[in-house]
BAFI-3210 file (N, C-alpha, C; in Angstrom, 3 decimals, decimal comma, padded with zeros to 6 digits):
// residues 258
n [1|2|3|4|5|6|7|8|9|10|11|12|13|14|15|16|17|18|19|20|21|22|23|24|25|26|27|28|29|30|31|32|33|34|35|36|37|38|39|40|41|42|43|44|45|46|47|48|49|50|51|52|53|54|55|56|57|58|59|60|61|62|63|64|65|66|67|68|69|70|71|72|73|74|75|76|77|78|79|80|81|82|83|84|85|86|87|88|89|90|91|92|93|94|95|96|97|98|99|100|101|102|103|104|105|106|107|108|109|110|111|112|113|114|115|116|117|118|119|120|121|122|123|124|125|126|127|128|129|130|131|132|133|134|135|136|137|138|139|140|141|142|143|144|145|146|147|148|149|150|151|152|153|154|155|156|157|158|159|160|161|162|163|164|165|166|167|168|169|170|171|172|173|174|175|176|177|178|179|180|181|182|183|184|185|186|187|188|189|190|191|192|193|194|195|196|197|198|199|200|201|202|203|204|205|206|207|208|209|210|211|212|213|214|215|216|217|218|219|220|221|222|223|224|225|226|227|228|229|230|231|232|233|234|235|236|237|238|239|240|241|242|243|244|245|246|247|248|249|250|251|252|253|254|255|256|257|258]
n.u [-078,156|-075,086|-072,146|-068,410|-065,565|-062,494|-060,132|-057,744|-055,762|-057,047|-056,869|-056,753|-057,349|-059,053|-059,445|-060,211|-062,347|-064,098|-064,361|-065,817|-067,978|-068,722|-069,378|-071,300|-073,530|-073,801|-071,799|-069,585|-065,985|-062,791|-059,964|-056,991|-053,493|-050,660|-050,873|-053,154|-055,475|-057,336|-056,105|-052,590|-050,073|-046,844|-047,609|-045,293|-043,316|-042,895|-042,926|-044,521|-046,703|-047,624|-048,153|-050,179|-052,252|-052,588|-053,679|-055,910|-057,518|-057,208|-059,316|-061,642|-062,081|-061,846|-063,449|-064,481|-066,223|-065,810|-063,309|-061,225|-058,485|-057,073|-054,923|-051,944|-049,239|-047,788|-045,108|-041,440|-040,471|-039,086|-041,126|-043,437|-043,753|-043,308|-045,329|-047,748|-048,089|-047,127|-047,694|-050,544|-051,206|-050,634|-051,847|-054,279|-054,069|-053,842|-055,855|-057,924|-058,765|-060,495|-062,287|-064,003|-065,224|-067,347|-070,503|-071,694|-069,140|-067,034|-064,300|-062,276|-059,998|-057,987|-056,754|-055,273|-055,677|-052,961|-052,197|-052,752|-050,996|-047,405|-044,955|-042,080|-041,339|-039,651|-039,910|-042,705|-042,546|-041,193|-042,919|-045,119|-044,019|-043,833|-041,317|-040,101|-037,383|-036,037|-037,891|-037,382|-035,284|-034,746|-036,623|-034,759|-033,020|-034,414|-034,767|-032,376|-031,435|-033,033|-035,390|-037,386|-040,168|-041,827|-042,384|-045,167|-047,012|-046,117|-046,426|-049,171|-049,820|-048,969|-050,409|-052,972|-053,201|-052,078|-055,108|-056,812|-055,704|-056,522|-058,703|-060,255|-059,796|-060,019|-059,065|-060,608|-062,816|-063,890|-064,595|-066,356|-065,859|-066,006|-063,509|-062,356|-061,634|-061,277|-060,421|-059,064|-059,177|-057,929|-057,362|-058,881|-056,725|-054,708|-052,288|-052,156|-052,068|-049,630|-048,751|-050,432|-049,349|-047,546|-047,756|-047,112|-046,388|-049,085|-050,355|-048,982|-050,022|-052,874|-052,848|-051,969|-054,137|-056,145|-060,071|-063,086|-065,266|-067,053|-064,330|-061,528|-061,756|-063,324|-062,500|-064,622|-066,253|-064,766|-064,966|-067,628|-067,881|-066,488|-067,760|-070,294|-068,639|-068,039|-070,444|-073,708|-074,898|-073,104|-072,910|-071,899|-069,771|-066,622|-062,705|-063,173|-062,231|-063,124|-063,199|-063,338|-063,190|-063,114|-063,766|-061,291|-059,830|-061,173|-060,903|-058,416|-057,330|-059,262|-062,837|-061,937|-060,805|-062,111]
n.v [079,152|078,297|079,421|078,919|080,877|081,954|084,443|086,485|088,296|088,810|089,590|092,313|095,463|095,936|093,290|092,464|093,664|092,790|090,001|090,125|091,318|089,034|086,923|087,759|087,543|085,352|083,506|080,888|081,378|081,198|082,378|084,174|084,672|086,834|086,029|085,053|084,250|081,650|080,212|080,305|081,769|083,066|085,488|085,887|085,059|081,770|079,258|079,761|080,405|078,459|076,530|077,866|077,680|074,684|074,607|076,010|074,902|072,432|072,616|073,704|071,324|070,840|072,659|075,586|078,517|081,082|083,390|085,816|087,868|090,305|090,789|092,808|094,967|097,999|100,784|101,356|098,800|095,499|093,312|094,663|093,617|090,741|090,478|091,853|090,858|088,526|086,653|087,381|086,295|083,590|082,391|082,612|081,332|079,103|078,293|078,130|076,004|074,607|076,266|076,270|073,808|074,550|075,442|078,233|079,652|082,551|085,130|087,680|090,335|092,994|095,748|099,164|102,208|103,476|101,861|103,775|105,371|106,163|104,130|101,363|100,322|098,106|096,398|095,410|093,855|092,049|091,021|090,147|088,329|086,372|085,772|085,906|085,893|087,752|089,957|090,919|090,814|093,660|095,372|095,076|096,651|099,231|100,010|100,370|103,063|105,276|104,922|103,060|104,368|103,484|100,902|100,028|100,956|099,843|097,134|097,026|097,683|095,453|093,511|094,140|094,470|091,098|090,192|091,325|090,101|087,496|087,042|086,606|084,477|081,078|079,230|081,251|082,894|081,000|078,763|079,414|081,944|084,265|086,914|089,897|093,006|095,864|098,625|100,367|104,363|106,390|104,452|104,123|102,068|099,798|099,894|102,466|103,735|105,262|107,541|109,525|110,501|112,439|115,812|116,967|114,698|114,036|115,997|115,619|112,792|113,687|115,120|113,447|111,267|112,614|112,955|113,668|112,791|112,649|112,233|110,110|106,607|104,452|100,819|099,285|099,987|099,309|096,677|096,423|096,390|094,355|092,347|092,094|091,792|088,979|087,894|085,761|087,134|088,850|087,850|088,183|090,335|090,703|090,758|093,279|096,358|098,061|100,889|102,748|104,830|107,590|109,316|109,864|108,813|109,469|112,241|112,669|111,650|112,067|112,945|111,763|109,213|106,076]
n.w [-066,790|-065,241|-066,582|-067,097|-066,590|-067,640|-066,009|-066,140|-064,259|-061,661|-059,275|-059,161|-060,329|-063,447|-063,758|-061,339|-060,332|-062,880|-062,712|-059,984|-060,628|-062,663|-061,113|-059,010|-060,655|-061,020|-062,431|-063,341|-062,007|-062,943|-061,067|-062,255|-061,070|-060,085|-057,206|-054,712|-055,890|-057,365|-059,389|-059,344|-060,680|-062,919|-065,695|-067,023|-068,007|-070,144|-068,714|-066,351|-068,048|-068,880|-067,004|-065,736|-067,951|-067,835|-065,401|-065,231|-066,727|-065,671|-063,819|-065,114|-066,504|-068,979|-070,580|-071,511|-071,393|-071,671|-071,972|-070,474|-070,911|-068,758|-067,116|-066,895|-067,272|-066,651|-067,287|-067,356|-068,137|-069,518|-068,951|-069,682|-071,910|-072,017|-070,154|-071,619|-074,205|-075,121|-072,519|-072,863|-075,652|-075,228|-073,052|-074,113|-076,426|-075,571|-074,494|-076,406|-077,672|-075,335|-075,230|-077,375|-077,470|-076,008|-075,962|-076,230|-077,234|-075,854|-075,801|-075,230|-074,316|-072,641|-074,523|-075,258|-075,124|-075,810|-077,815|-080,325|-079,905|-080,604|-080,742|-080,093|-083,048|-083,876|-081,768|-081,494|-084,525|-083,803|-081,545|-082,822|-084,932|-082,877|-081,908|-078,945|-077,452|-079,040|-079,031|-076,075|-075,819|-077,975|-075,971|-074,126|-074,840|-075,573|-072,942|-072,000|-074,135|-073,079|-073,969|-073,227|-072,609|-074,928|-074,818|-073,437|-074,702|-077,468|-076,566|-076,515|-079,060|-080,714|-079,777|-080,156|-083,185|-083,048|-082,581|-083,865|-086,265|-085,843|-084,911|-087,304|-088,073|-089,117|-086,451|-084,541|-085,634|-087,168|-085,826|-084,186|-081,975|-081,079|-080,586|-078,851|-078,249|-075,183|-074,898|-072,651|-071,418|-069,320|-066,029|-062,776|-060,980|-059,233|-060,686|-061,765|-060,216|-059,535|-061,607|-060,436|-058,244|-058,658|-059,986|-061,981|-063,931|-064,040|-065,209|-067,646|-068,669|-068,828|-070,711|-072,539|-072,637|-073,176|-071,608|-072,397|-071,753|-068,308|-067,680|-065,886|-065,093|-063,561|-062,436|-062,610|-064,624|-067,209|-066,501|-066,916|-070,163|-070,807|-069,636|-071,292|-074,042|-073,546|-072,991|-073,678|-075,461|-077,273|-080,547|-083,023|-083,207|-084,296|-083,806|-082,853|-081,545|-078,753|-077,623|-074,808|-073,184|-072,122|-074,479|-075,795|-077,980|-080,183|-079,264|-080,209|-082,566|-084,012|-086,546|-088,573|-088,633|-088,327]
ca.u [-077,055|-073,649|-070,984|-067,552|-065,029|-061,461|-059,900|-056,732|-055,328|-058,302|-056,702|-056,672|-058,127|-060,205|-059,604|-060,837|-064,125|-065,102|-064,413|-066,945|-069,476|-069,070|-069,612|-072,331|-074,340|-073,515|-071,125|-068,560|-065,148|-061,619|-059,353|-055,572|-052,831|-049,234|-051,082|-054,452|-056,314|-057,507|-054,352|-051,179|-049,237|-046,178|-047,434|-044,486|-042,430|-043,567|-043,574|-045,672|-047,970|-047,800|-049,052|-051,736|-053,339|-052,921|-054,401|-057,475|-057,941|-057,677|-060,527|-062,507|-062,604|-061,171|-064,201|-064,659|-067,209|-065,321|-061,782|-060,826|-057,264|-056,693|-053,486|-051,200|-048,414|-046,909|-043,821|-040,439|-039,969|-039,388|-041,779|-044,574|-043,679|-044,039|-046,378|-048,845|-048,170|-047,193|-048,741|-051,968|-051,628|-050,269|-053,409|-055,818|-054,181|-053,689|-057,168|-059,005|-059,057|-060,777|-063,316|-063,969|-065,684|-068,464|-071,767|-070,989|-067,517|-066,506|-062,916|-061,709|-058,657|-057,496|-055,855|-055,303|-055,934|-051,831|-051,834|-053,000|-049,403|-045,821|-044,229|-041,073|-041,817|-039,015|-040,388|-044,409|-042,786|-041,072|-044,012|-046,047|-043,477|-043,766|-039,660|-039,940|-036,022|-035,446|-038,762|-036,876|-033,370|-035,262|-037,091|-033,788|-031,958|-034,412|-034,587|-030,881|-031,318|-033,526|-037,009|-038,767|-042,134|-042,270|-042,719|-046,322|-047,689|-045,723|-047,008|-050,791|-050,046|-048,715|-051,395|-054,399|-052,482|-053,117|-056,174|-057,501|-055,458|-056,944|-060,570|-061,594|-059,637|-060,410|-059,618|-061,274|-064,203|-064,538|-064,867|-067,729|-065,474|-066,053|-062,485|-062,500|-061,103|-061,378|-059,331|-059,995|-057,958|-057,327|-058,427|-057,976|-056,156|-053,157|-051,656|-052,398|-052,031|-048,645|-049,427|-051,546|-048,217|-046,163|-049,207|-046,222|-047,167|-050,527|-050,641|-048,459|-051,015|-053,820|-052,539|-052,200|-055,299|-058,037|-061,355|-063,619|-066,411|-066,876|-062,912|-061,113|-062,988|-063,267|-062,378|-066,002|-066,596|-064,158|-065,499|-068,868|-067,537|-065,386|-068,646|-070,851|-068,521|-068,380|-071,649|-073,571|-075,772|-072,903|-073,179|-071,384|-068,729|-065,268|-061,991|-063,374|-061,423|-064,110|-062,835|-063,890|-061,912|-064,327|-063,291|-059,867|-059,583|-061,997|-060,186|-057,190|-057,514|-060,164|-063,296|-061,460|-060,508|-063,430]
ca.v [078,188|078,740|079,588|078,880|081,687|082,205|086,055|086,790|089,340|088,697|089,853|093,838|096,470|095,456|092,022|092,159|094,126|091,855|088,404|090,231|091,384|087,781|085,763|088,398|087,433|083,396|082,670|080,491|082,397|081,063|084,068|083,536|086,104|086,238|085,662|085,763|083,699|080,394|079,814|081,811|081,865|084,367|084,979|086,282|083,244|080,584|078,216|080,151|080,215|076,661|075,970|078,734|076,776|073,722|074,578|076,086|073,582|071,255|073,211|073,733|069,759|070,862|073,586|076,689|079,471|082,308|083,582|087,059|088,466|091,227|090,884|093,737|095,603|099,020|101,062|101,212|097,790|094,475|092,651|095,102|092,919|089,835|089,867|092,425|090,515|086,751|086,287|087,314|085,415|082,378|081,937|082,933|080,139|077,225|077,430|078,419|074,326|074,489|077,496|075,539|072,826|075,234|076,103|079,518|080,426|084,030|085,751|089,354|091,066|094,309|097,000|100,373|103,938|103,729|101,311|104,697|106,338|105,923|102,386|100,729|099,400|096,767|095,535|095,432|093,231|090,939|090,494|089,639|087,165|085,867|085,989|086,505|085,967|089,199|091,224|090,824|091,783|094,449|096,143|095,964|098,197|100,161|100,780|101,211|104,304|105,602|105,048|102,142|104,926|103,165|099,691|100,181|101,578|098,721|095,484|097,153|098,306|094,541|093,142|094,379|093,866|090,340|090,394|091,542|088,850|085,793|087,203|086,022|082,954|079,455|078,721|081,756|082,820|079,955|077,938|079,801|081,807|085,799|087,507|091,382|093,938|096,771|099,752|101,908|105,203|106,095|104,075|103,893|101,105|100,447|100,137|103,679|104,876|106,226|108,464|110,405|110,699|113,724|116,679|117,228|113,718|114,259|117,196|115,261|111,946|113,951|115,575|112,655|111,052|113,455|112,428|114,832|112,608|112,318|111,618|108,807|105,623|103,214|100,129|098,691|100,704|098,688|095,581|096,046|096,290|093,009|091,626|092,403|091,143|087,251|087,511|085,292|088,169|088,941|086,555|088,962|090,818|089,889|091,930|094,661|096,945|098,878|102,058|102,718|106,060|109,352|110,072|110,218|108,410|110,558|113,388|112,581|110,712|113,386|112,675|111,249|107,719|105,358]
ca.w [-066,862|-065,363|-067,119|-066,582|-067,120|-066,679|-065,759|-065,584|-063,625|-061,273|-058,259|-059,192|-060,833|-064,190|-063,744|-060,270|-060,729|-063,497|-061,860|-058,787|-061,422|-063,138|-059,842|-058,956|-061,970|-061,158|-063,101|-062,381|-062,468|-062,319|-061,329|-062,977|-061,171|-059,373|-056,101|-054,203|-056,941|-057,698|-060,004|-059,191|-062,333|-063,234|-066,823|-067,715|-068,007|-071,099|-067,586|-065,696|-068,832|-069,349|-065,708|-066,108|-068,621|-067,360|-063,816|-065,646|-068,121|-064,881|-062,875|-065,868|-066,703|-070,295|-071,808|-070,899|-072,125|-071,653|-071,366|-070,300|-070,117|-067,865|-066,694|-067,536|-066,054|-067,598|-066,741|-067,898|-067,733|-070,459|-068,541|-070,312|-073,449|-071,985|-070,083|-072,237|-075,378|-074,959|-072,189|-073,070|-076,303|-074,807|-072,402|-075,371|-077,715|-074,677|-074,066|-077,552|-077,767|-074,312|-075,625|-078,879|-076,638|-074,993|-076,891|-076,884|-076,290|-075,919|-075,482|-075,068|-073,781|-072,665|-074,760|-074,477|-075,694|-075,782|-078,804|-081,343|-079,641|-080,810|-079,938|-081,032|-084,488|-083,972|-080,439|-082,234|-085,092|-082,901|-080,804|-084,188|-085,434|-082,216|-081,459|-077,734|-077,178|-079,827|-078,395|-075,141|-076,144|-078,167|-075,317|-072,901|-075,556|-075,541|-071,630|-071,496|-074,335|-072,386|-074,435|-072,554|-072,425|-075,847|-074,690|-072,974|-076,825|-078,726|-076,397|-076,610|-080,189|-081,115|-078,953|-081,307|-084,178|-083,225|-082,446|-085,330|-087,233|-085,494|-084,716|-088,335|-088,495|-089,128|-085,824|-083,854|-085,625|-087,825|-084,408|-083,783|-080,950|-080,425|-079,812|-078,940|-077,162|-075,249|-074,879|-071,797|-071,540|-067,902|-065,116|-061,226|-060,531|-058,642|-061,889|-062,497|-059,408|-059,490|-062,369|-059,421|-057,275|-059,443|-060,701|-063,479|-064,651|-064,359|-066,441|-068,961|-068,708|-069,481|-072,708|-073,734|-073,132|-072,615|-071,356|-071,909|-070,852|-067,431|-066,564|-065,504|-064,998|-061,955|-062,957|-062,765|-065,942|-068,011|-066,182|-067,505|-071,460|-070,973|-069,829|-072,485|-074,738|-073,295|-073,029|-074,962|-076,503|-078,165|-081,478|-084,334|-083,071|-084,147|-083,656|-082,590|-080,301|-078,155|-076,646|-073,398|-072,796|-072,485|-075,788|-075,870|-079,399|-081,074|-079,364|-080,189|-083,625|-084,826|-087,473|-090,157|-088,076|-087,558]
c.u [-075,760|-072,451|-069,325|-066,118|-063,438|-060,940|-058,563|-056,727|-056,448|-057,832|-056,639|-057,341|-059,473|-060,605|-060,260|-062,449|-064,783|-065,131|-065,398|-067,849|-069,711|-069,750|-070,672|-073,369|-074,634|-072,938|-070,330|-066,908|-063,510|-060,149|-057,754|-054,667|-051,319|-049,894|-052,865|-055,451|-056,174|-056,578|-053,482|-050,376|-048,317|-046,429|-046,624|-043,860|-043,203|-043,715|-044,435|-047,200|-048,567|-048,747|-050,129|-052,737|-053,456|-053,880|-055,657|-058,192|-058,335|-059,433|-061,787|-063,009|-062,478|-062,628|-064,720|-065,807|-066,505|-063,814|-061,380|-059,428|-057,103|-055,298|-052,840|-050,037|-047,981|-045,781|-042,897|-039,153|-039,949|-040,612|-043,647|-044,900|-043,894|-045,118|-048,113|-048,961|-048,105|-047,799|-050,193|-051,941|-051,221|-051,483|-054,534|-055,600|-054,176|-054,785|-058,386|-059,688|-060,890|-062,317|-064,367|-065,299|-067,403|-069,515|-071,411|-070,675|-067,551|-065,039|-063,101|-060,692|-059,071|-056,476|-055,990|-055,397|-054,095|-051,755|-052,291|-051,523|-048,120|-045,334|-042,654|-041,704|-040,974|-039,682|-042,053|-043,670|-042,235|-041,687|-044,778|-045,120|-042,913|-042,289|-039,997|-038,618|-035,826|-036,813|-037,723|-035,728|-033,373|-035,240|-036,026|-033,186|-032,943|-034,870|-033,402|-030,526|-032,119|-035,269|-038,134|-039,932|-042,715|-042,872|-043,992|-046,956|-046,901|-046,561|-048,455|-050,868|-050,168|-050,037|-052,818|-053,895|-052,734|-054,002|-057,100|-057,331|-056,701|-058,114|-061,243|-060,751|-060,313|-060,719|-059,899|-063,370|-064,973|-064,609|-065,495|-067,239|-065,357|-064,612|-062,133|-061,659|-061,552|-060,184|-059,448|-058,737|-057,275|-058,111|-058,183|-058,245|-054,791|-051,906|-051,087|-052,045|-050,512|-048,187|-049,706|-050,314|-047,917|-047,642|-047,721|-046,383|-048,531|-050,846|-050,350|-049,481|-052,414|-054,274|-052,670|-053,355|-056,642|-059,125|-062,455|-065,154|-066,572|-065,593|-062,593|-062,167|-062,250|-062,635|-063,654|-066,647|-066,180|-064,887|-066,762|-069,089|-067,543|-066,813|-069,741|-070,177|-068,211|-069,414|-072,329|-074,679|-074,809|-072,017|-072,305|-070,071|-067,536|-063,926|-062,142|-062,648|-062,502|-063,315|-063,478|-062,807|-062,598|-063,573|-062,057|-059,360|-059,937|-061,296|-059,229|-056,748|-058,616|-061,644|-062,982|-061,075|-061,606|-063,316]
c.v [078,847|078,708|079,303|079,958|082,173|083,639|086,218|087,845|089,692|089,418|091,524|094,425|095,901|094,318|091,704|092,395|093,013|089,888|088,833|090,427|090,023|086,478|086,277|087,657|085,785|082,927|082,351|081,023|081,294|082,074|083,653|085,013|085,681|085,575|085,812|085,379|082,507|079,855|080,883|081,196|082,884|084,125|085,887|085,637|082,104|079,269|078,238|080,225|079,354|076,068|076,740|078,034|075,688|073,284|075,115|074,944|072,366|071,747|073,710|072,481|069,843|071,834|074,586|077,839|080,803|082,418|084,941|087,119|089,786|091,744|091,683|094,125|096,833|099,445|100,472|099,745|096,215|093,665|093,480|093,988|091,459|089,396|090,465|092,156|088,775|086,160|086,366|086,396|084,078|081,853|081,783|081,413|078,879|077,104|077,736|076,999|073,866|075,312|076,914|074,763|073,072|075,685|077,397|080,294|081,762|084,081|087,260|089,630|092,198|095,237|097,964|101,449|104,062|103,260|102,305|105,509|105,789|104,745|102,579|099,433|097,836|095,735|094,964|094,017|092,040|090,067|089,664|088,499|085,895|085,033|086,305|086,574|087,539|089,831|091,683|091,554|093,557|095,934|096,289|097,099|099,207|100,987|101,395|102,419|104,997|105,855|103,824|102,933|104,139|101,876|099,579|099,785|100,283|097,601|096,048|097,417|096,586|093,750|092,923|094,318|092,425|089,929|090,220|089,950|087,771|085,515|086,506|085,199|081,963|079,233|079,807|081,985|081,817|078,635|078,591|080,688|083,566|086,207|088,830|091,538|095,389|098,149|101,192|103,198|105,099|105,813|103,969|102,547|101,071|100,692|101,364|104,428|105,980|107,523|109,831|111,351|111,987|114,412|116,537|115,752|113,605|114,598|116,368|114,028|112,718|114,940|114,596|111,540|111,612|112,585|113,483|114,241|111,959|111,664|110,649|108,050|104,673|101,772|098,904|099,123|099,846|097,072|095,318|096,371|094,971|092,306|091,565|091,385|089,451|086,942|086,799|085,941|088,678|087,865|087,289|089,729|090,223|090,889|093,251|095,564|098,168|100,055|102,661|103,925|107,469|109,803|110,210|109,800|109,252|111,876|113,714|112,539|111,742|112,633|111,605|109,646|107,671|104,483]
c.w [-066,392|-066,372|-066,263|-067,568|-066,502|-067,030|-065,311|-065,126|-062,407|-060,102|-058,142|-059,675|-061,632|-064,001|-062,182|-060,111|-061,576|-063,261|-060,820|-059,530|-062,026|-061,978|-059,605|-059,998|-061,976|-061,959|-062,334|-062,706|-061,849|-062,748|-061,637|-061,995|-060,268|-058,098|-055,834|-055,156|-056,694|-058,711|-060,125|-060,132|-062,797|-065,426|-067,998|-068,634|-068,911|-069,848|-066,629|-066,546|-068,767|-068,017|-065,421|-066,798|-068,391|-066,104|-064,345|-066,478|-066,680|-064,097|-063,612|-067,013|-068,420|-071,181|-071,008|-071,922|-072,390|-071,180|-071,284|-070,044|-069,864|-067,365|-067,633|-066,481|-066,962|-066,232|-067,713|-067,682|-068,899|-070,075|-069,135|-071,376|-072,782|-071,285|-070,836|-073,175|-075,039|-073,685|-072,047|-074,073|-075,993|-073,845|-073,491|-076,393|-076,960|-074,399|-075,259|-077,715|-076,605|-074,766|-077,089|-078,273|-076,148|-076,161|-077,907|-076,613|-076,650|-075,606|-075,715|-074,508|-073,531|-073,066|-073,977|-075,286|-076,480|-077,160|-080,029|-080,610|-080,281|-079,828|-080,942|-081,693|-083,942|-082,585|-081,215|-083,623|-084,315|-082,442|-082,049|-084,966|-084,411|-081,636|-079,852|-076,918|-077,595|-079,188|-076,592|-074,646|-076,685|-077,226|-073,768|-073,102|-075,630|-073,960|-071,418|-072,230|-073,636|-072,948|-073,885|-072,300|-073,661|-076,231|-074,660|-074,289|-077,717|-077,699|-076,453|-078,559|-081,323|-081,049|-080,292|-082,552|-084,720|-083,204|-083,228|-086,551|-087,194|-084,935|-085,853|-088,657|-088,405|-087,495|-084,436|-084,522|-086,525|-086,889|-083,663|-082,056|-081,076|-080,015|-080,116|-078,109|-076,924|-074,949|-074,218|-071,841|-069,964|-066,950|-064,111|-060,781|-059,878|-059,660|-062,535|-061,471|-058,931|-060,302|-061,207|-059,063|-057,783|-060,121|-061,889|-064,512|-064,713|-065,413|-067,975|-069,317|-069,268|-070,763|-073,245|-074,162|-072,281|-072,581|-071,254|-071,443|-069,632|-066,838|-066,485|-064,858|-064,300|-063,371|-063,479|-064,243|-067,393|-067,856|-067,108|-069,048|-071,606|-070,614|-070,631|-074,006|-074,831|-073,280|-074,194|-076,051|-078,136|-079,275|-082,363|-084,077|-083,126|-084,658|-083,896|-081,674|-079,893|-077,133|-075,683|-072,767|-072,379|-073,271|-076,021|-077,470|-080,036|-081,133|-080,126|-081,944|-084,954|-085,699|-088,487|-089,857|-087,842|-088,074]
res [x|x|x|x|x|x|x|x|x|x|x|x|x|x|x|x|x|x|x|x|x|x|x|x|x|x|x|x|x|x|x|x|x|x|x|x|x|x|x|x|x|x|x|x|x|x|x|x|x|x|x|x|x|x|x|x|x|x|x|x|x|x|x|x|x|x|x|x|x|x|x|x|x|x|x|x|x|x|x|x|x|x|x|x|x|x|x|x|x|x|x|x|x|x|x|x|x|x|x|x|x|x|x|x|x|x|x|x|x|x|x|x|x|x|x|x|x|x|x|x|x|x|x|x|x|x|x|x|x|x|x|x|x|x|x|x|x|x|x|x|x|x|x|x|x|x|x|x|x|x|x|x|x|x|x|x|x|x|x|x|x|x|x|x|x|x|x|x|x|x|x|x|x|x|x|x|x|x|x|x|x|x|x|x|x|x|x|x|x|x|x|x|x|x|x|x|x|x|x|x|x|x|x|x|x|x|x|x|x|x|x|x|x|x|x|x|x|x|x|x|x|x|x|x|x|x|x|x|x|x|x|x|x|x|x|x|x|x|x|x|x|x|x|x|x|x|x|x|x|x|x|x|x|x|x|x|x|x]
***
């Protein structure tokens, strides 16, 4: 049976691999991104959201099986916060209705290894009291002191935060609706790829998240997590955050976390 599945951020890295492994496989895939997709959407912007879900919701005739968000951006920039926090949950909640509908719906996102690092607390509660005026204002003050590295780690830290919340709610898993995540460490994407540019950031990137198995990971790697968990094998899992890092948690985090 086909499936119908929508992917944000379809046009790049994770989100690109697993919209080609999902189509591969026959499903049917509708890819969400600024450009170069079947709905171009800035989902930064609560209006670019709004027409995100509306243009899937139209092309998916209102029920969908699956919903992936992908879409990310890091850097020292506010736009981490909205679009790595509200707009992921703003797609996830305009079409849970839509997911509700389907036999049996799945969801997942993408964290990050970052959300176990140092954030700004005040940007993380913001995001969680769902203020996106004050997360906003928040995360300019703190580009203009000069700590926006802290943004990244607060919208992934916020991120799974909710996650967790609204995996065993009423209306996720008590609507019979799977919502995970995973949390790769470092991956090559173009996202990532400026990292590469400076070895003095290198060095400093891979202090902080070691991989001691087998290294940085393609983005096909992450792909084939995120699909696993829409899949409809999986029946039980609910806010889980799956790390997908060669170890970098464990490293990092030690024994005593699990």
């Amino acid at each position: 049976m086909t499936r119908k599945i929508a992917v944000t951020g379809s046009a790049s890295g994770i989100g690109r691999a697993l919209a080609a492994s999902l189509r591969a496989g026959g499903d049917e895939v509708i890819g969400v991104d600024l450009k170069d997709a079947d709905v171009c959407a800035d989902l930064s912007t609560p209006d670019g959201r709004a027409l995100a879900v509306r243009s899937v919701l139209d092309r998916a005739d209102g029920a969908l099986d699956g919903v992936v968000a992908c879409a990310g951006v890091s850097g020292v920039t506010v736009s981490t916060v909205t679009v790595n926090f509200f707009g992921v949950t703003a797609i996830l909640e305009g079409l849970r209705p839509a997911l509700a509908r389907a036999e049996r719906p799945r969801a997942a996102v993408v964290a990050s290894i970052s959300a176990t690092q140092p954030a700004d607390p005040e940007v993380v509660r913001a995001c969680l009291d769902g203020d996106e005026p004050r997360a906003v204002a928040l995360a300019g003050e703190a580009v203009e002191r000069g700590e926006g590295r802290l943004l990244y780690p607060a919208s992934k830290s916020a991120l799974v935060r909710w996650l967790r919340a609204r995996a065993v709610s009423p209306e996720w898993a008590g609507c019979g609706i799977p919502l995970n995540a995973v949390a790769p460490g470092v991956v090559l994407t173009p996202m990532s790829a400026p990292l590469f540019e400076d070895e003095t950031m290198r060095k400093i990137m891979d202090r902080a998240v070691p991989m001691p198995l087998n290294g940085y990971a393609e983005p096909e790697v992450v792909a084939d997590a995120l699909r696993w968990l829409v899949s409809p094998e999986n029946s039980h899992m609910a806010g889980q955050i799956i790390f997908v890092d060669g170890g970098a948690e464990a490293t990092l985090r030690g024994p005593e976390r699990y």
